[in-house]
N, C-alpha and C positions, 0 to 999 in steps of 0.2 A: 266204533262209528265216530265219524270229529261231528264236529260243532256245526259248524259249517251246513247251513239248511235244512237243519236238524230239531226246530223249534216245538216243544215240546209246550200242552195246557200243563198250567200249576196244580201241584194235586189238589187244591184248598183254592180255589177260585172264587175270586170275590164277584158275588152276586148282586150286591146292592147296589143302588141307583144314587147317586151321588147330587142327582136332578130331576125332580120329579115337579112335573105342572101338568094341573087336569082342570079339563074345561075353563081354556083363561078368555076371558071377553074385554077387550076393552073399548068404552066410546071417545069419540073424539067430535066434540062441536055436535053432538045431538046424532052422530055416526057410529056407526058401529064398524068398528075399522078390524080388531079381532074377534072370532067368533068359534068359542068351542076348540083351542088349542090345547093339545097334547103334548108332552115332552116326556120324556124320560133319555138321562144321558147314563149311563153306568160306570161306575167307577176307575177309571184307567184309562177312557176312553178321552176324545181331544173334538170338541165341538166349534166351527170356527161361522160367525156369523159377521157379515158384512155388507154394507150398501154396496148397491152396485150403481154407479152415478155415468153409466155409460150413454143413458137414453131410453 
């Protein structure tokens, strides 16, 4: 069989979370702007966060 679309799991997959946040709050001027965020990114993985200054 070639290669070619052929994408196999790693026999030894890494499990762990390379980013881990639980329950983050945070205030801004007496506001409560985050509330109770969760993250977890896992290791390998590609997270991309950005303003979106469209409107």
């Amino acid at each position: 069989m070639s290669a070619r679309g052929s994408l196999q799991p790693a026999e030894n997959p890494i499990t762990e979370n390379i980013v881990e946040v639980g329950d983050l709050r945070f205030t801004y001027n007496k506001r409560e702007v985050l509330k109770g965020i969760n993250l977890n990114i896992p290791c390998g993985n590609i997270l991309s966060i950005n303003k979106n200054s469209s409107g």
